[in-house]
C-alpha positions as a LaTeX table, in Angstrom:
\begin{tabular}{lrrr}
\hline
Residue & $x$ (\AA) & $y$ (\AA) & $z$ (\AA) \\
\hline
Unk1 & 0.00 & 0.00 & 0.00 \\
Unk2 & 3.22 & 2.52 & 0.98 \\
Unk3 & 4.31 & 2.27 & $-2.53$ \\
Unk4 & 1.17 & 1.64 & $-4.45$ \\
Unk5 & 2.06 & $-1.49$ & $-5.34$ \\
Unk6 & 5.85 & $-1.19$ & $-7.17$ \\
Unk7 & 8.45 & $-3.65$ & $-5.97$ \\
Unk8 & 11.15 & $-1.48$ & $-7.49$ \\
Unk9 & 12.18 & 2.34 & $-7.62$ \\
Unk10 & 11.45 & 4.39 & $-10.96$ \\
Unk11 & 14.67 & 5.45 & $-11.63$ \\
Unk12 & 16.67 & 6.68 & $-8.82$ \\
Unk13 & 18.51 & 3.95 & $-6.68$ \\
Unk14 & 19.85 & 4.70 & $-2.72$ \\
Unk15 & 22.56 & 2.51 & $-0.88$ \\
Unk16 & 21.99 & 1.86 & 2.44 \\
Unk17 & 24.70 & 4.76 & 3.61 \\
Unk18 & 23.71 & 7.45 & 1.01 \\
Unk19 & 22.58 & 10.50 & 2.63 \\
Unk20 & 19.44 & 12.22 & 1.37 \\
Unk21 & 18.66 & 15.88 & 2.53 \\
Unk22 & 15.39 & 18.06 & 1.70 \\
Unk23 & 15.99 & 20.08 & $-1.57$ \\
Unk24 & 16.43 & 23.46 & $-0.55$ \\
Unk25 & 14.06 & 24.02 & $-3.82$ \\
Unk26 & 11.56 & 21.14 & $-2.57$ \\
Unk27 & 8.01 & 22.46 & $-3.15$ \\
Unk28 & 5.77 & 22.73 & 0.33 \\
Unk29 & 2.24 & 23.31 & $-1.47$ \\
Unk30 & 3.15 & 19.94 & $-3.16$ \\
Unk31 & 3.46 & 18.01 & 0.24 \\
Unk32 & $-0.59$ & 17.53 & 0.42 \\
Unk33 & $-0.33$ & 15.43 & $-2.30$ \\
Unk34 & 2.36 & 12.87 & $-0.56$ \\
Unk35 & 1.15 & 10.08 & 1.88 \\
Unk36 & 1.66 & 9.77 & 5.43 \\
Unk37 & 5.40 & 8.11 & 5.13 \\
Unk38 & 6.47 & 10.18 & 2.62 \\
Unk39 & 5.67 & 13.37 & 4.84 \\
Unk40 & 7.33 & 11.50 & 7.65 \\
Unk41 & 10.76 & 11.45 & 5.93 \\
Unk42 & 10.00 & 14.99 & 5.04 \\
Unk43 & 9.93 & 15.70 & 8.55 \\
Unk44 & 13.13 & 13.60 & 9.90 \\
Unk45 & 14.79 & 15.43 & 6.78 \\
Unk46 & 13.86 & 18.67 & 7.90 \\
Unk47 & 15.96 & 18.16 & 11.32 \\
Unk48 & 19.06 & 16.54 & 9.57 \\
Unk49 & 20.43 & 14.64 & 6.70 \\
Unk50 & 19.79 & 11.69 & 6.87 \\
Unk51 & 21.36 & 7.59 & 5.62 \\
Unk52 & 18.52 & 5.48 & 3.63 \\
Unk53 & 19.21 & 3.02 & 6.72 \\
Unk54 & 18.33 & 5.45 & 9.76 \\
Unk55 & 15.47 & 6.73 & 7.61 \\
Unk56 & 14.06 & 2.60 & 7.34 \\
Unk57 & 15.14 & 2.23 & 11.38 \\
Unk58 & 13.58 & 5.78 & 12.35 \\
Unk59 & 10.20 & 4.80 & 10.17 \\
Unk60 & 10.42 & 0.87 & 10.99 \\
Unk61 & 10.01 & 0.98 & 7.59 \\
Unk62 & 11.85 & $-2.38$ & 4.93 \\
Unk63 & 14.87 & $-0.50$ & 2.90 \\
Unk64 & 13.28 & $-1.38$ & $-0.39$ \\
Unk65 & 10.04 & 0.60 & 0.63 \\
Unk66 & 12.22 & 3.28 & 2.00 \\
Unk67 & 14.43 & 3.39 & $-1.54$ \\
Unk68 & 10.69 & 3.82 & $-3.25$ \\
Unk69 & 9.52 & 6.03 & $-1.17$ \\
Unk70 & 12.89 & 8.05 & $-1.88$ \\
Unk71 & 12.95 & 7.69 & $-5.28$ \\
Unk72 & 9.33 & 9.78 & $-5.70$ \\
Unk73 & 10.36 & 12.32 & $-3.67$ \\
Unk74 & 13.71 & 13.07 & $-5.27$ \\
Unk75 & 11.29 & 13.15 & $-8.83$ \\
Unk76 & 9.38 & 15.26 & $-6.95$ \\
Unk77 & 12.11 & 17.80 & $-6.25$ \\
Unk78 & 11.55 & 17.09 & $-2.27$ \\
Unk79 & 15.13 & 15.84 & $-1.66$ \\
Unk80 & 18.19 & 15.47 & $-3.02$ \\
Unk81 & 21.05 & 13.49 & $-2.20$ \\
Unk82 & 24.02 & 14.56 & $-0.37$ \\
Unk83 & 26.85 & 11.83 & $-1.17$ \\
Unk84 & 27.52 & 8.58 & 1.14 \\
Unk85 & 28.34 & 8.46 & 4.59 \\
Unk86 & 32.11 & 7.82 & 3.48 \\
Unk87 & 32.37 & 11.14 & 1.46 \\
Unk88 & 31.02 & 13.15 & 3.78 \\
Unk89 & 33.61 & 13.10 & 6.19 \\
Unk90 & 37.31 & 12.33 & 6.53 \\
Unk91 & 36.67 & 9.32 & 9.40 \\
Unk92 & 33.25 & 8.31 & 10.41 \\
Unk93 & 32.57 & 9.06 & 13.72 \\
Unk94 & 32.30 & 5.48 & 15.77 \\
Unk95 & 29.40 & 6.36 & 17.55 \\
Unk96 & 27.51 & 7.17 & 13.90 \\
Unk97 & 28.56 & 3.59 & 12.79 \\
Unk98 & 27.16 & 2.10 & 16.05 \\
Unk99 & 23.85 & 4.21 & 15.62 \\
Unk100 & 23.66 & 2.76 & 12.05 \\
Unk101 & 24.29 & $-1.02$ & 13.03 \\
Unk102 & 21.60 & $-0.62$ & 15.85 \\
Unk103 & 19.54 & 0.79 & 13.14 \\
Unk104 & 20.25 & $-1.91$ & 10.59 \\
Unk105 & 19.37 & $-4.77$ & 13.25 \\
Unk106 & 15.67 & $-3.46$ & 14.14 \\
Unk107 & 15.24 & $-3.93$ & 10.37 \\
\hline
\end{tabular}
């Protein structure tokens, strides 16, 4: 029901570590149209970027409904991406690798 029925993104595809941010161009009028989970994203994004996997932990959401789920929005101009976890900084902080782990085993 989340996705509408697709098993598979449109176009756009999202490792687990890529980090996804709102689009500083994303269009609020257009966020009636979006369904509950797809708002929810929209409001952990507004806080902080966030990794496809803390998005899934945070919404207890499967990865491959969060990936959908990402892939409309980014269509939508809602969100962009804002590289991997790896690129973003020089060494990744242990306690963000931890917090991802614990994230990856509610899933």
């Amino acid at each position: 029901m989340v996705t509408g029925g697709r098993a598979t993104a449109s176009r756009n595809t999202f490792d687990f570590v890529t980090l996804v941010a709102l689009s500083p161009y994303s269009p609020q009028p257009g966020r009636a149209q979006l369904n509950h989970e797809q708002n929810a994203i929209l409001d952990l994004l507004a806080r902080s970027a966030q990794s496809v996997a803390e998005l899934g932990a945070l919404l207890n959401l499967p990865i491959c409904v969060v990936r959908i789920l990402l892939a409309d929005l980014m269509e939508t101009g809602h969100i962009t991406t804002a590289g991997r976890i790896h690129e973003a900084a020089e060494a990744p902080d242990r306690t963000l690798l931890e917090a991802v782990l614990e994230g990856l085993h509610k899933l």
